[in-house]
C-alpha positions as CSV (number, residue, x, y, z in Angstrom):
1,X,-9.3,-3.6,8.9
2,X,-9.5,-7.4,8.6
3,X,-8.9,-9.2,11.8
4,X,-6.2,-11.7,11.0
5,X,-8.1,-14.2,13.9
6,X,-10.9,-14.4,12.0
7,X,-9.6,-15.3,8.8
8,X,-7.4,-17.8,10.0
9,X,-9.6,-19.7,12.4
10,X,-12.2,-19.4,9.1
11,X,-9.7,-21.3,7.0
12,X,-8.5,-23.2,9.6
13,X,-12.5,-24.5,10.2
14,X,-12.9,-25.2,6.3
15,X,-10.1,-27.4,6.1
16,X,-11.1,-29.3,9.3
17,X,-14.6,-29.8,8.2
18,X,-13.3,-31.5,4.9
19,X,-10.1,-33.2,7.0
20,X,-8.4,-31.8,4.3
21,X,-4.8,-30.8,6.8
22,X,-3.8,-28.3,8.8
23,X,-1.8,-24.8,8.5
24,X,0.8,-23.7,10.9
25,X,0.7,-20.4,11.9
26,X,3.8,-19.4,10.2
27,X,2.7,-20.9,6.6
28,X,-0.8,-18.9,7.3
29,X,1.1,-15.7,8.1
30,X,3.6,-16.3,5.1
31,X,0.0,-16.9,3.0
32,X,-1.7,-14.1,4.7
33,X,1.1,-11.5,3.6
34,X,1.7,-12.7,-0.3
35,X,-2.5,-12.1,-0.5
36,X,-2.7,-8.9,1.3
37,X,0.0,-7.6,-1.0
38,X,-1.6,-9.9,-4.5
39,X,-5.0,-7.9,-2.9
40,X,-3.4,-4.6,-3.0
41,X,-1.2,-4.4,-6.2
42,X,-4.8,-5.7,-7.8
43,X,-6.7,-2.0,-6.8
44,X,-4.3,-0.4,-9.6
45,X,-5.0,-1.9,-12.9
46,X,-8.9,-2.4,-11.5
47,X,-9.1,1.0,-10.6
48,X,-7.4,2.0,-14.1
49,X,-10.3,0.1,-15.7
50,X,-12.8,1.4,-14.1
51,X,-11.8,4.4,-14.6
52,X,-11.9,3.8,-18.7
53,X,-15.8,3.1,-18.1
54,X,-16.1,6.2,-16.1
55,X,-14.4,8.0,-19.5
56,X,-16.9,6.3,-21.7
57,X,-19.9,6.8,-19.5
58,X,-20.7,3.5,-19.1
59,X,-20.2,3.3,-15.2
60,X,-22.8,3.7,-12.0
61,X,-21.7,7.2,-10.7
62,X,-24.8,6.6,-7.9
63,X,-23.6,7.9,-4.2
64,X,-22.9,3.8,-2.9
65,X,-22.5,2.1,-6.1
66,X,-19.5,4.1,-7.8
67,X,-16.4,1.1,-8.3
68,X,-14.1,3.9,-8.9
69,X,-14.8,5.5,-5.7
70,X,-15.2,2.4,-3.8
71,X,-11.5,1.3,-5.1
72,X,-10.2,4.1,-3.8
73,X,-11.8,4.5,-0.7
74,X,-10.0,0.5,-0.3
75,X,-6.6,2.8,-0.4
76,X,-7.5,5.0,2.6
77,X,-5.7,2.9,4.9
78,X,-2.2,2.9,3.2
79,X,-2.8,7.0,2.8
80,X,-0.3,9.2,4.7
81,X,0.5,12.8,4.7
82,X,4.2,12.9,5.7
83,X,6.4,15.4,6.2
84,X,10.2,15.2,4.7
85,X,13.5,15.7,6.4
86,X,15.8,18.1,4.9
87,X,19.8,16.3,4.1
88,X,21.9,19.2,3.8
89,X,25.0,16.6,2.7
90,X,22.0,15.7,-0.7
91,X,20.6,18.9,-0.5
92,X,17.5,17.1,-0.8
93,X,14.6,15.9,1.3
94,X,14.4,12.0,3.0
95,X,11.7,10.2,4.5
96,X,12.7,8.9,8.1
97,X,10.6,5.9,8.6
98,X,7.9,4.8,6.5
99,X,8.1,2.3,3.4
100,X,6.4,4.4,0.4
101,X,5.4,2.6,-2.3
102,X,3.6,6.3,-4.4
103,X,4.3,9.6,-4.0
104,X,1.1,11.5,-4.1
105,X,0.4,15.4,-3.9
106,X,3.6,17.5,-2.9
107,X,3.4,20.4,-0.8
108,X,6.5,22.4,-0.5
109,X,6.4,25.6,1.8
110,X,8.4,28.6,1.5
111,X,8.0,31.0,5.0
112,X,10.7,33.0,4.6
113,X,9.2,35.2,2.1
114,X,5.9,37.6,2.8
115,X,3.4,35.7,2.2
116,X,3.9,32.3,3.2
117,X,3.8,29.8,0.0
118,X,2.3,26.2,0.2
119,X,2.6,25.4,-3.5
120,X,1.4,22.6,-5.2
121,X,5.3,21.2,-6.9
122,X,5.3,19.3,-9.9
123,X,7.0,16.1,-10.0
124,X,9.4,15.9,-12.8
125,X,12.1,13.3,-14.2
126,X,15.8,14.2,-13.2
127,X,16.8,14.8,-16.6
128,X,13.7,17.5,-17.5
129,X,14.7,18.8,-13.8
130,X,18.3,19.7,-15.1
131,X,16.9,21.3,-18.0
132,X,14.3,23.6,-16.8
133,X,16.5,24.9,-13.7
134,X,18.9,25.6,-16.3
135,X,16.9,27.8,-18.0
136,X,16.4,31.3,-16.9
137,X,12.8,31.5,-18.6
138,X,11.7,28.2,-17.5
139,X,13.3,28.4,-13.8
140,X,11.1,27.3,-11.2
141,X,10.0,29.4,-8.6
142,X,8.3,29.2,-4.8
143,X,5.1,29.7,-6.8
144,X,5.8,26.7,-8.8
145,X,8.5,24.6,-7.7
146,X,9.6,21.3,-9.8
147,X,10.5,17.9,-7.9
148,X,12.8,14.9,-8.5
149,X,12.9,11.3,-7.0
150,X,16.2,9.0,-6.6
151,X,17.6,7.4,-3.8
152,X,20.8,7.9,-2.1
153,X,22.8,7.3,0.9
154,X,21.7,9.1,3.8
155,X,24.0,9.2,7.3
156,X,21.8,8.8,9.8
157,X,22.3,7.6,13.5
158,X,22.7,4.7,14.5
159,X,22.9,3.7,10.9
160,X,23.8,4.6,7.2
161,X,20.7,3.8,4.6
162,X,20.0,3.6,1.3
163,X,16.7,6.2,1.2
164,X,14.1,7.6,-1.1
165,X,15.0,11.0,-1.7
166,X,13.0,14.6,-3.1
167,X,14.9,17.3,-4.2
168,X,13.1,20.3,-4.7
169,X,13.9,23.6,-6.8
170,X,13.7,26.2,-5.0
171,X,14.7,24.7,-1.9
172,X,11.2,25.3,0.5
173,X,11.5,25.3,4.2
174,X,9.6,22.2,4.5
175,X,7.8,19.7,2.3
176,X,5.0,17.3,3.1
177,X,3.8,14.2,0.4
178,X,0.8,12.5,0.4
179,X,2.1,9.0,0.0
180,X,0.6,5.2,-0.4
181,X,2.7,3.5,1.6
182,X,3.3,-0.2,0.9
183,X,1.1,-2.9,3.0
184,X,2.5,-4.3,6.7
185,X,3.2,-8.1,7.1
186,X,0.1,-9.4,8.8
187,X,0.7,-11.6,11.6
188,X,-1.5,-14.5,13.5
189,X,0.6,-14.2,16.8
190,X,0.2,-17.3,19.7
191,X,1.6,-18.5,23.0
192,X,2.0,-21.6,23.8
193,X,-0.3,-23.5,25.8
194,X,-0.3,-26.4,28.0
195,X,-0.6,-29.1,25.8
196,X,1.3,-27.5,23.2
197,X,-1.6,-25.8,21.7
198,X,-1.6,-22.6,19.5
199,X,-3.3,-19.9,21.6
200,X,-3.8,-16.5,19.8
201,X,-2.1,-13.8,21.0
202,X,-3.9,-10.7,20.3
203,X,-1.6,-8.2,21.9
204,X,1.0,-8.5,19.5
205,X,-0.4,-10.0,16.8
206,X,-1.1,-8.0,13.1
207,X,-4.0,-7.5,11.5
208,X,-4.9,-6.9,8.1
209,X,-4.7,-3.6,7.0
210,X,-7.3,-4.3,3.9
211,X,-10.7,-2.7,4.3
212,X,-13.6,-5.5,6.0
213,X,-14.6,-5.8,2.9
214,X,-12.3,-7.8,1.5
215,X,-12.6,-10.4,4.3
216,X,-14.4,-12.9,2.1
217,X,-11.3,-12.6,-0.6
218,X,-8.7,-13.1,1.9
219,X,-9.7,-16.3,2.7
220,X,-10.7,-17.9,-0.7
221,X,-7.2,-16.9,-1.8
222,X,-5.3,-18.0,1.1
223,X,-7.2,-20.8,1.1
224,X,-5.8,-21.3,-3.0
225,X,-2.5,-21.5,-1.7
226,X,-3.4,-24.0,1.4
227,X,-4.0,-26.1,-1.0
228,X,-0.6,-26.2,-2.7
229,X,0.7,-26.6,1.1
230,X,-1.0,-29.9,1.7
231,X,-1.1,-30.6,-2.0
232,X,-5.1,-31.0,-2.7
233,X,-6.1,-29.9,-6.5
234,X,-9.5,-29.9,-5.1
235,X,-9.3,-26.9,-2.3
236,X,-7.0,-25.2,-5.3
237,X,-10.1,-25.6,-8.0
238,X,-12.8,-24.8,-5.7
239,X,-10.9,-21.6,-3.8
240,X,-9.8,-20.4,-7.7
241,X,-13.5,-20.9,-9.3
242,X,-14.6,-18.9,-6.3
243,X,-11.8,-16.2,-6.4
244,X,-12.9,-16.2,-10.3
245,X,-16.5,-15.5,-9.9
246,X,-15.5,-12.9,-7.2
247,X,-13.7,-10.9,-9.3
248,X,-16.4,-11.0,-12.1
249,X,-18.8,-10.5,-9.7
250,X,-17.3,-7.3,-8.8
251,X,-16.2,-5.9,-12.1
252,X,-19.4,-6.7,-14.0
């Protein structure tokens, strides 16, 4: 991870040096969260295009220079295995707490039957659901289940909330997705100090969750939209170029 100190007492440095203004801490962690999530949604269509080269043979497949590879490796942190909670009111399976942004690889296990069946379920849209549980050649089975996604109303306590939502033919006794889940808000926490001062607060502040490696883009981009802030086309230019050259750097 990125240690959210580091990046903004970086930018906070460049734009002393150059007495180009100063950035509150909430503007940085309003910044710092549009970037992680700009950084994030960017893995996708670069990832897609590297992929393309990898198709045509015309990409470095050595063991630490493979882009693919290294793209996805920059997904491990948002990875989780999670296991659903059956809704018998739905009939279909919710996820309590976590805010998914893919589903992944579903596992749904039937042991009530001799053997036990962790089977691989294929992920289908509602309307071809309907159809092939309809059909008595094509009806799933705990060998080869068939999935849908939709979201509905779940009644949980202390609340009632809107919720992603799996159903699942047949119905297995438990099911577990491997999900990308979607980015939390960093956040450059502080106490006050004696003069009024910013002092960082480590214990309850938020870090990045982007791998170290993107340290360097972090603040070039933040540092893009510092200047909109405190309205200097220069820090925009210069923090753009660089972001530019970056991202050819990285794709070339």
């Amino acid at each position: 991870m990125v240690n959210v100190n580091t990046v903004y007492t970086t930018i906070l440095y460049i734009l002393n040096k150059e007495q180009r203004g100063y950035i509150t801490p909430p503007e940085f962690n309003s910044l710092a969260e549009q970037v992680q999530e700009e950084i994030f949604q960017s893995y996708f269509p670069d990832g897609n295009q590297v992929n393309r080269q990898n198709q045509n043979n015309t990409q470095n497949d050595t063991e630490f220079f493979n882009m693919f590879k290294d793209t996805a490796y920059k997904l491990h942190p948002f990875e989780k295995d999670i296991p659903f909670v059956y809704d018998i009111a739905s009939e279909a399976f919710y996820n309590t707490t976590d805010a998914i942004y893919k589903l992944g690889e579903i596992i749904s296990t039937y042991n009530t039957t001799n053997p036990t069946y962790n089977s691989i379920t294929q992920l289908t849209s509602k309307s071809d659901y309907s159809k092939i549980t309809r059909s008595q050649l094509t009806s799933p089975t705990v060998s080869y289940p068939i999935a849908y996604t939709t979201n509905a109303v779940i009644q949980t306590v202390p609340a009632t909330l809107s919720r992603l939502i799996v159903k699942v033919s047949p119905t297995p006794n438990a099911l577990n997705i491997n999900c990308l889940l979607k980015p939390t808000a960093p956040s450059w926490s502080f106490i006050t100090g004696n003069l009024g001062q910013y002092l960082y607060d480590s214990t309850t502040s938020v870090q990045f969750q982007l791998d170290t490696s993107e340290q360097t883009n972090l603040i070039i981009r933040i540092l893009k939209y510092c200047g909109l802030i405190i309205n200097d086309p220069e820090i925009i230019n210069v923090a753009a170029q660089e972001a530019q050259q970056t991202s050819i750097n990285e794709k070339s």
